[in-house]
C-alpha positions in Angstrom: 0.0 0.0 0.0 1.6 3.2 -1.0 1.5 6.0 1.7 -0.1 9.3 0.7 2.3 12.7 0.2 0.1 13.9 2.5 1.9 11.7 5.5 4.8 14.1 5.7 4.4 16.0 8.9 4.8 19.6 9.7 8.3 20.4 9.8 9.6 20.4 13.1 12.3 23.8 14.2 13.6 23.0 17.9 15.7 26.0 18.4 12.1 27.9 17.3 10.2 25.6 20.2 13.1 25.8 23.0 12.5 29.9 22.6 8.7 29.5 23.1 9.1 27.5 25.7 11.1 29.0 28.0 10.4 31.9 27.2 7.0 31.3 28.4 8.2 29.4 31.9 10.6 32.2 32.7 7.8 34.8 31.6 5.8 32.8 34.6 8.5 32.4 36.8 8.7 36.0 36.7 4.9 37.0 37.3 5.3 35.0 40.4 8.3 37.1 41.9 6.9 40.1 40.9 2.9 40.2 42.0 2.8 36.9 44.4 6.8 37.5 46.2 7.6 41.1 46.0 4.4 43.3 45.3 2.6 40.9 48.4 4.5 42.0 50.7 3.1 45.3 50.6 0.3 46.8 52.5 -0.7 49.4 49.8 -0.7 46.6 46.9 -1.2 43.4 48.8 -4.9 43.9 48.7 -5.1 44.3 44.7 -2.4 41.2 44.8 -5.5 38.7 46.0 -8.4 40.9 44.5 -6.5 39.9 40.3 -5.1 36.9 41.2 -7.6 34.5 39.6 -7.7 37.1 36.6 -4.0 36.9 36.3 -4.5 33.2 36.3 -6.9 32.9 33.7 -4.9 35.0 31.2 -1.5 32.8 32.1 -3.7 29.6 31.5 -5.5 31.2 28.4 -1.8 31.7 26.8 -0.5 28.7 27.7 -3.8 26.2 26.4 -3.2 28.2 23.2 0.5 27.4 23.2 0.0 23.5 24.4 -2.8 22.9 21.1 -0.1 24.6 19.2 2.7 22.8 20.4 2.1 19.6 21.9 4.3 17.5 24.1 4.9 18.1 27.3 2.7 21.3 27.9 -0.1 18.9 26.9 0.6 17.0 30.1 1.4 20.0 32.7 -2.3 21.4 31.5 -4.0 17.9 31.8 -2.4 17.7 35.5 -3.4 21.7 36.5 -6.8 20.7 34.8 -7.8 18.0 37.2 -7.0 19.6 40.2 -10.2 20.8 41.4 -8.9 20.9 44.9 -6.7 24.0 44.6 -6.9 24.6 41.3 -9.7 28.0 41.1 -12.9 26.9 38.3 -12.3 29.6 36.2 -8.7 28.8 35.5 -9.7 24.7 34.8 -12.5 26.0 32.8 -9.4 27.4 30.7 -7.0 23.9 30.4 -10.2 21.7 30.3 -9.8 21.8 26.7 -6.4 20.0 26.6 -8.4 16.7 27.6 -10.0 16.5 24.3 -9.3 19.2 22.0 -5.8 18.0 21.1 -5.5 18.1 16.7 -4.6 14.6 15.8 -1.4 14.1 13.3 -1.8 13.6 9.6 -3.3 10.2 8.9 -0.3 9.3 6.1 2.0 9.6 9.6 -0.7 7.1 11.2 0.0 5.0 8.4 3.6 5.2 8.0 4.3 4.7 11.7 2.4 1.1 11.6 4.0 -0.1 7.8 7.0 0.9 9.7 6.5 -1.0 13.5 4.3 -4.1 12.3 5.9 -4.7 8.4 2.5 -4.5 6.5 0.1 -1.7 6.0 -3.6 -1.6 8.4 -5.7 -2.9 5.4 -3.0 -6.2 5.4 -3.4 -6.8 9.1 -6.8 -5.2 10.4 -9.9 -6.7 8.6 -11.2 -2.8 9.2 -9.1 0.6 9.7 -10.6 3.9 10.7 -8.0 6.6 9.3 -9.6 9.6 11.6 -8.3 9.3 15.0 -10.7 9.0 17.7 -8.7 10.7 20.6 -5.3 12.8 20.3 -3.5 13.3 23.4 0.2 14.6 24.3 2.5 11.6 23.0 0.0 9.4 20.4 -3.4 8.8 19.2 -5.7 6.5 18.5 -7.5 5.0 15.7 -10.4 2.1 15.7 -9.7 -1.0 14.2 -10.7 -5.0 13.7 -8.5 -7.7 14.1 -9.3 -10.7 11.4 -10.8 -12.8 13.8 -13.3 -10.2 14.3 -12.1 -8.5 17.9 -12.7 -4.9 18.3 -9.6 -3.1 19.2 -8.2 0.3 19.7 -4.5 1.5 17.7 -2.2 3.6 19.4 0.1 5.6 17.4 3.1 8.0 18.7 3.0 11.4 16.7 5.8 12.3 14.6 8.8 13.7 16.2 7.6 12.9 19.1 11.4 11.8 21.2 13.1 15.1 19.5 9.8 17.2 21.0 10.0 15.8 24.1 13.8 16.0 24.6 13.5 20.0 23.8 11.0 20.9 25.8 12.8 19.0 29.1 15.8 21.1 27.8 13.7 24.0 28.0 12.5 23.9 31.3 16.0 22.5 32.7 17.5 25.5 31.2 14.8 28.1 33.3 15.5 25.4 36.2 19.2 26.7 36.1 17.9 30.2 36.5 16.4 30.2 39.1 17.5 27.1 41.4 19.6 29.4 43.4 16.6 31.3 45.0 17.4 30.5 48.6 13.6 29.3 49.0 14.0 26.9 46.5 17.2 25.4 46.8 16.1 24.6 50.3 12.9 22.8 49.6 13.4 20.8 46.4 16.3 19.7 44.1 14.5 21.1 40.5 17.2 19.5 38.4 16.5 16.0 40.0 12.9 16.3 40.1 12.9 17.4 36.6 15.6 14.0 35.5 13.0 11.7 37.8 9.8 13.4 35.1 12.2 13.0 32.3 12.8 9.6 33.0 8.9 8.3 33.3 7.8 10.4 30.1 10.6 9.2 28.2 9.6 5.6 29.2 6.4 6.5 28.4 7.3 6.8 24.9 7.8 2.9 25.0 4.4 0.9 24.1 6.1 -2.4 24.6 6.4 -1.2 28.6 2.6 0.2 28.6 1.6 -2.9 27.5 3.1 -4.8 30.3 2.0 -2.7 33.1 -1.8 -2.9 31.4 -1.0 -6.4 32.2 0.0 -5.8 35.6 -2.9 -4.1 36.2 -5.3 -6.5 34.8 -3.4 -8.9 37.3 -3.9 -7.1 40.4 -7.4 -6.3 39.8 -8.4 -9.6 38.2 -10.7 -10.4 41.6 -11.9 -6.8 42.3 -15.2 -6.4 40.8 -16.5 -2.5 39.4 -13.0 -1.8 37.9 -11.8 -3.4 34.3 -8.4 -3.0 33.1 -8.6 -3.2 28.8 -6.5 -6.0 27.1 -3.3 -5.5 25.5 -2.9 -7.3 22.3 0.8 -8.1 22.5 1.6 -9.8 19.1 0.6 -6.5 17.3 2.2 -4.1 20.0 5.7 -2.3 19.4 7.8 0.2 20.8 5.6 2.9 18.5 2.4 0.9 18.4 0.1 -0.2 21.0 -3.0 -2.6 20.1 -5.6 -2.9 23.1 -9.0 -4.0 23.3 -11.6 -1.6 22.4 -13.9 -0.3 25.4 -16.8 1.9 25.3 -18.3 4.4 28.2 -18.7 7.8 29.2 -15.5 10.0 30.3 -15.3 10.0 34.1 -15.9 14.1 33.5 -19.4 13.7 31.6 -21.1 14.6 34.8 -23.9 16.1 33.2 -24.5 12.6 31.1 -23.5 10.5 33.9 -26.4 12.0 36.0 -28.7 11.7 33.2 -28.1 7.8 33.6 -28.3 7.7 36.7 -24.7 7.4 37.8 -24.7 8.2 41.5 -21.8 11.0 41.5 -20.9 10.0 45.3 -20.4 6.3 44.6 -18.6 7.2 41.5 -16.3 9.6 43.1 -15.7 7.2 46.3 -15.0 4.1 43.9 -12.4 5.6 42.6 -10.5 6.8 45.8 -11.2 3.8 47.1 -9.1 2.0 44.2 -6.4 4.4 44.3 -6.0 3.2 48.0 -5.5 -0.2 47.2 -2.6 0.7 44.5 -1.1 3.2 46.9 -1.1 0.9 50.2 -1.7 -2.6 49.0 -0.3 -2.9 45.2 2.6 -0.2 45.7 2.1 -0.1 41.8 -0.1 2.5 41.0 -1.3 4.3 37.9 0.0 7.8 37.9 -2.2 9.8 35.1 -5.4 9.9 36.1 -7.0 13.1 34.3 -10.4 12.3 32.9 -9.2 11.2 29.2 -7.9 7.8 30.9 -10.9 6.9 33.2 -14.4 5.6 31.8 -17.7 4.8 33.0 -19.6 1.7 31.4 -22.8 1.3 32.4 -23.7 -2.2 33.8 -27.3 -4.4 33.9 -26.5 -5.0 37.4 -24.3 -4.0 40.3 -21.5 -6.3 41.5 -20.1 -6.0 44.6 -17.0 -5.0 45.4 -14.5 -6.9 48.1 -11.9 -6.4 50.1 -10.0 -9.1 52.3 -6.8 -10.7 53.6 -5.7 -13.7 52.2 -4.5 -16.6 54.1 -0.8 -16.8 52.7 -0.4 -13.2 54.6 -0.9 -10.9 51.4 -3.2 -8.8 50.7 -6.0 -9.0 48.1 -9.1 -6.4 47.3 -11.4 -8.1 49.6 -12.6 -7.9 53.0 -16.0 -5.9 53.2 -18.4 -4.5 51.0 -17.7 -1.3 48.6 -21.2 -0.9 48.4 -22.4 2.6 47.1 -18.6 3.4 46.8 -18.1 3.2 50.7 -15.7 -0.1 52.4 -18.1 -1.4 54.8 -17.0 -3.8 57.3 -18.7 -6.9 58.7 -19.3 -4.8 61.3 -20.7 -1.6 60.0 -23.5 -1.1 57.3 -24.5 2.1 55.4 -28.1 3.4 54.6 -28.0 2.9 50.8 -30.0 4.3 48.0 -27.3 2.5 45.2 -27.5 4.5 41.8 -27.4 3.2 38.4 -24.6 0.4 38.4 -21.7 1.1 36.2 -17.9 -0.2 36.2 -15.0 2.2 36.3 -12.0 1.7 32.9 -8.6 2.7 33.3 -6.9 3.3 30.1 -3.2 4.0 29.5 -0.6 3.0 31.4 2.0 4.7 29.9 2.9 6.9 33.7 3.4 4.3 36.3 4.5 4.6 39.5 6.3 2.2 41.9 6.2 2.4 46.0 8.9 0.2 47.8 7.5 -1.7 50.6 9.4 0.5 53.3 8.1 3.7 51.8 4.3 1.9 51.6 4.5 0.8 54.9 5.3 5.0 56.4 2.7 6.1 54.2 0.4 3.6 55.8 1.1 5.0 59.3 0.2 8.5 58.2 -3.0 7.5 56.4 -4.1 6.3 59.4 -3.2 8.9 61.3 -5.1 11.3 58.9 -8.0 9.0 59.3 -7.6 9.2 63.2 -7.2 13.0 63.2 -3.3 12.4 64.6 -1.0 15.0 63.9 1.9 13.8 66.0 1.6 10.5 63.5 1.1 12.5 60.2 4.2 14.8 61.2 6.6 11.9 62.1 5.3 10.0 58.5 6.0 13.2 57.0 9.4 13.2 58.5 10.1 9.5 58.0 9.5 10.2 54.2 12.4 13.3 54.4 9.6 15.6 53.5 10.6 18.2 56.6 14.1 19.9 56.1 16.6 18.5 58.3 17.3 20.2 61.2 13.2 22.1 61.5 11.9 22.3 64.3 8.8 19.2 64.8 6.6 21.0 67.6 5.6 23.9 65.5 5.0 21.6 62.2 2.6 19.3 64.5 0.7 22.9 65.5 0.1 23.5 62.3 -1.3 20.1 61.1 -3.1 20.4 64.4 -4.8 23.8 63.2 -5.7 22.2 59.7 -7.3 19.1 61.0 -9.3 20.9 63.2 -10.7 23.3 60.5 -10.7 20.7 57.8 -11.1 17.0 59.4 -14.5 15.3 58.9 -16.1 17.6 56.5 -16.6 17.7 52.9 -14.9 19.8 49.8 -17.9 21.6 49.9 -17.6 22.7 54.1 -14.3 23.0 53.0 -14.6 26.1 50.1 -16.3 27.9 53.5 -13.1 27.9 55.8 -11.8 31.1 57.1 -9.0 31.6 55.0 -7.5 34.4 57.0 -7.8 32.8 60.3 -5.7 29.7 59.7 -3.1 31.5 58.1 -3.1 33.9 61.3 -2.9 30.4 63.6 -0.2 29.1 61.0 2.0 32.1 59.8 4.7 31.2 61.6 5.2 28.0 60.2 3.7 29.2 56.8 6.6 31.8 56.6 9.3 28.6 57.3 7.7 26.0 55.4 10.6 23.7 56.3 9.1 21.3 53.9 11.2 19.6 51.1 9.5 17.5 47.7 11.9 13.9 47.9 12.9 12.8 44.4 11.2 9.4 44.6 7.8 11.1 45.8 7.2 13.0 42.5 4.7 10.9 41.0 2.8 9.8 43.8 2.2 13.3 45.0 1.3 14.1 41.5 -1.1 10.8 41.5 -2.6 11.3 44.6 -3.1 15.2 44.2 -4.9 14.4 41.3 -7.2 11.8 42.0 -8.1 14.1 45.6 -9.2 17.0 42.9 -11.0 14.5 40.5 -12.9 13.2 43.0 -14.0 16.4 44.8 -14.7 17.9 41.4 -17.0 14.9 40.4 -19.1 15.3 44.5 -18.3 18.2 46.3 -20.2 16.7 48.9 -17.5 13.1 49.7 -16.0 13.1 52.5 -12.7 11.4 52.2 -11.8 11.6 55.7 -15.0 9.0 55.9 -13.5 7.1 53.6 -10.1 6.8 54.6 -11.4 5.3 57.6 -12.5 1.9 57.3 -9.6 1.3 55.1 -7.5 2.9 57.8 -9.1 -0.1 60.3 -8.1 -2.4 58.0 -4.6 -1.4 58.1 -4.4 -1.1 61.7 -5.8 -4.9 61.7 -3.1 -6.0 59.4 -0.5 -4.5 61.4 -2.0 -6.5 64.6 -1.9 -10.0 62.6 1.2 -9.6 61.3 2.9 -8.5 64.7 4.8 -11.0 66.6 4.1 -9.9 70.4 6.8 -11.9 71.7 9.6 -10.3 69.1 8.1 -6.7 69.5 8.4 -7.7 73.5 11.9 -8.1 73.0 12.0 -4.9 70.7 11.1 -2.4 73.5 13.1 -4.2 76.2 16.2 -3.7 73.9 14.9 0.1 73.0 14.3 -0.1 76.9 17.8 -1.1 77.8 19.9 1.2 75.8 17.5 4.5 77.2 18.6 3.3 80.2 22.2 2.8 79.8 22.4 6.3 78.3 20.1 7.9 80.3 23.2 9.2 83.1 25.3 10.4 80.6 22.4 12.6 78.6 21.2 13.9 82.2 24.7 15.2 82.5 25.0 17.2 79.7 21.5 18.7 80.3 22.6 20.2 83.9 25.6 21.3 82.2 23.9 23.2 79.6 21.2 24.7 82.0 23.9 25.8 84.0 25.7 27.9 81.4 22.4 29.2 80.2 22.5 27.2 77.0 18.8 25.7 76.8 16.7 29.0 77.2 18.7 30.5 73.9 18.6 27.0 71.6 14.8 27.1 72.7 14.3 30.9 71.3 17.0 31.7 69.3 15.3 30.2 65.9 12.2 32.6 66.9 13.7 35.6 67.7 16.6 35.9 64.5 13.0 34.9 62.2 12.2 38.1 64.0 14.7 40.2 63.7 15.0 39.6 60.0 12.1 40.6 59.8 12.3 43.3 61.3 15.7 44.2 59.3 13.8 43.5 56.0 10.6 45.6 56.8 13.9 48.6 57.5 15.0 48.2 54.4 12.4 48.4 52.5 11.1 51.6 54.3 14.4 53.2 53.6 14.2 52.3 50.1 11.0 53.1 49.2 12.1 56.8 51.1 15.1 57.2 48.9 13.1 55.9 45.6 10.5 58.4 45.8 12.9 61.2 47.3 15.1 61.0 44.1 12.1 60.3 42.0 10.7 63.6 43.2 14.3 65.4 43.1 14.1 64.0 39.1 10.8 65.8 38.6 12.0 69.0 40.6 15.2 68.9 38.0 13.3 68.1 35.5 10.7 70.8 35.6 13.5 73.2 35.5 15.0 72.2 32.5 18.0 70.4 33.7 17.3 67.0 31.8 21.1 65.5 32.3 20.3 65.9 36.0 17.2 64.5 36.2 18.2 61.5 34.3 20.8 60.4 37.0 18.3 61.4 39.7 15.8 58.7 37.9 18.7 56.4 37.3 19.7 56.3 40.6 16.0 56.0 41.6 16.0 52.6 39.6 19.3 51.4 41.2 17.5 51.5 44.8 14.4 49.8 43.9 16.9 47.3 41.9 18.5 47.0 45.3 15.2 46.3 46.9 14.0 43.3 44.8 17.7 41.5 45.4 16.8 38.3 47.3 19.1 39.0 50.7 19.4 35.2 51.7 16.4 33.1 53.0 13.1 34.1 55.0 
């Protein structure tokens, strides 16, 4: 089969792209310094600051939708992520990126074509009994086309656009080289390592230009969800799958954002948005293998005759399986607890594409675990030492003022819905917070990246989908579960000989440590290593507020002096008074170390 002229894609100019694209990140990076770092921290224009800022934020998003449908790649994925994240993310600005779900052009169909003569060794009318040449979804890295195997299955063709590994390697060059810019912020360089974060979201998308991988981890998938009733993992086809291609078997069913459709049906949005927390539990805390892209173009709703119920249970050999009480209505219920249903119209939940997967290690699943449940338990001291067992609190911060502040959110937030939620008093927990709020002695790990990004994600699908879910009433019964795990698994006589050991060596150090703490309180030590981090906070403070007062005096003295000069005709003067003028306030902006 000949391929059509018309299968030579749009030339492709990188130096043209890197430009636009860092060009617009650093044209970002430097709205944030200006209005949300240095205007903010004025009186006079800290109120207009927060009056714009979600009109700021639409135009920002309004530019860069335009230059993601232009461009593809990477932006595509960025905007799919912001999109979905109803939880922080203000309407108006998701109203703006909600379009990169589905309004992606597809490539010319002569590529389509090219790609699989090139992959599988014969053209689709040779190996499909049928062919569909318009593409029935475009997204950041491929596309896909409809098609019939000859023994008569329906399947779906994945296709990687053209250029694609060149595209993506620019734009990551791109970013990394804005990353260089501005890594030496103090606040920044403190709390996250860009250039490794960026190499760890290099590494996944560039696997996720592999389709042989995909396929396997569909197959993983399928395996760990094989029992679990209400949630279907598609087919791979691996004897027509390559690096470039991906065959899978064809599904059908609403997108997971269709709300309005979905209610028309009769889709209860509650169960809906529970169902799918509840199976992002199971890969976070039981699989440790979880799918990390879930914006609405992967997740489907098919409609069902009748509902199955879903399981979820210990097995005997000590694992853990999907199974030990009832997701009925989209809630885990217990042997011992029932809920007061009124089920909606049944339906099972499709994930689709697997090329962004993440892994958790056992150790890691296991800390995470402990701070679930102490979410679920409204625990603070638990979340914070989880929090701190992950190396998400800078070394050397101080813990009592970090479990304050969880303390302060949990008693504003725990127990109530997204909806209670939009209500808070804003200005009141940052006035019980600020102090920690001005540290933020939090660091983003390297090996966290994706799940953060997963589970941020799915928290902002599902409040988007039912405002009124309650995930801390959710977390629970799983958190029980968890707790009984760790009970049957515990060996009382080895954690026995655990805490006498732990018991032992307090003991045999306890003189020595009661010695040094006289010592110190005797030369005055402990009172100044209890304050000293408070009061230098404050007197930078106080040294910073200074500086800018005499700053903004000298600006507007020689500003004035320009305009006095100027006024009476001495225009060389007046220039070096303005000049100088702009030195000062150039002087203000300088970042003098960290806050």
């Amino acid at each position: 089969m000949a391929v059509p002229q018309a299968s030579i894609a749009p030339a492709f100019n990188p130096r043209r792209r890197f430009v636009r694209v860092s060009a617009f990140f650093l044209g970002v990076v430097a709205h944030i310094y200006l209005w949300d770092i240095f205007l903010a921290r004025f009186g006079l224009f800290r109120w207009y600051v927060r009056r714009t800022t979600t009109a700021r934020w639409v135009r920002i998003a309004r530019r860069f939708r335009n230059l993601a449908l232009e461009l593809g790649g990477m932006q595509i994925k960025l905007g799919q992520f912001l999109s979905s994240r109803a939880d922080i993310v203000p309407e108006a600005v998701r109203r703006e990126l909600a379009g990169l779900q589905d309004e992606v052009p597809p490539a010319p169909a002569g590529h389509v074509l090219e790609v699989i003569l090139e992959e599988l060794g014969a053209a689709p009318n040779e190996l499909f009994l049928s062919f569909d040449q318009e593409a029935v979804a475009a997204a950041s890295l491929g596309q896909v086309h409809f098609a019939t195997l000859q023994d008569g299955r329906e399947v779906a063709v994945k296709v990687q656009r053209p250029f694609i590994d060149r595209i993506i390697e620019v734009d990551l060059s791109a970013v990394a080289w804005v990353i260089r810019l501005i890594k030496g912020y103090p606040p920044i360089r403190r709390r996250a390592d860009l250039e490794a974060l960026l190499a760890e979201f290099g590494k996944v998308l560039v696997q996720e230009l592999d389709y042989i991988q995909e396929a396997r981890s569909g197959q993983r998938f399928r395996e760990n969800f094989a029992e679990v009733q209400g949630i279907y993992i598609p087919e791979p086809i691996m004897q027509y799958t390559t690096r470039r291609v991906l065959v899978m078997e064809r599904i059908s069913g609403l997108k997971i954002s269709d709300l309005r459709a979905l209610e028309q049906v009769g889709v209860s949005r509650i169960e809906l948005a529970a169902r799918l927390n509840n199976c992002y539990l199971k890969q976070f805390f039981l699989d440790g293998f979880f799918h990390a892209d879930p914006h609405p173009g992967n997740l489907f709703v098919r409609l069902e005759p009748e509902l199955p119920p879903v399981y979820l249970e210990h097995s005997q050999a000590g694992g853990t399986t999907y199974r030990s009480g009832v997701l009925n209505n989209g809630h885990l219920v217990g042997d011992d607890e029932a809920h007061a249903i009124a089920p909606g119209r049944p339906f099972t939940l499709i994930f689709v594409d697997f090329g962004m997967v993440g892994t958790l290690p056992s150790q890691t699943m296991d800390v995470i675990r402990r701070g679930v449940v102490g979410l679920a338990t409204n625990d603070a001291e638990r979340i914070v030492a989880s929090l701190d067992q992950l190396n998400m609190i800078l070394p050397g911060s101080d813990r009592r003022p970090i479990v304050q502040a969880v303390e302060v959110l949990l008693r504003h937030s725990f127990n109530r819905t997204m909806r209670e939620m939009t209500n808070l008093d804003v200005e009141m927990i940052f006035d019980e917070t600020k102090d920690i709020i001005y540290d933020l002695p939090f660091q983003i790990p390297q090996d966290l990246l994706y799940f953060g990004r997963a589970l941020s994600m799915v928290a902002g699908l599902s409040t988007e989908i039912c405002p009124d879910i309650n995930l801390f009433q959710e977390l629970q019964p799983f958190a029980r579960m968890l707790l009984d795990e760790e009970r049957r698994k515990s060996d009382w006589p080895q954690q026995l000989q655990k805490e006498l050991r732990e018991m032992g060596q307090i003991l045999l150090t306890l003189p020595r440590q009661m010695d040094n703490f006289y010592r110190s309180a005797n030369r005055g030590e402990l009172a100044t290593r209890l304050d000293l981090s408070r009061v230098e906070r404050g007197i930078r403070r106080i040294e910073q507020s200074s500086d800018r007062l005499a700053g903004g005096l000298m600006v507007t003295g020689l500003f004035l002096g320009g305009v006095q000069l100027r006024t009476r005709g001495l225009e060389r003067e007046s220039q070096q008074a303005w000049w100088a003028a702009a030195l000062v306030l150039a002087w203000m902006l300088w970042p003098r170390g960290e806050r």
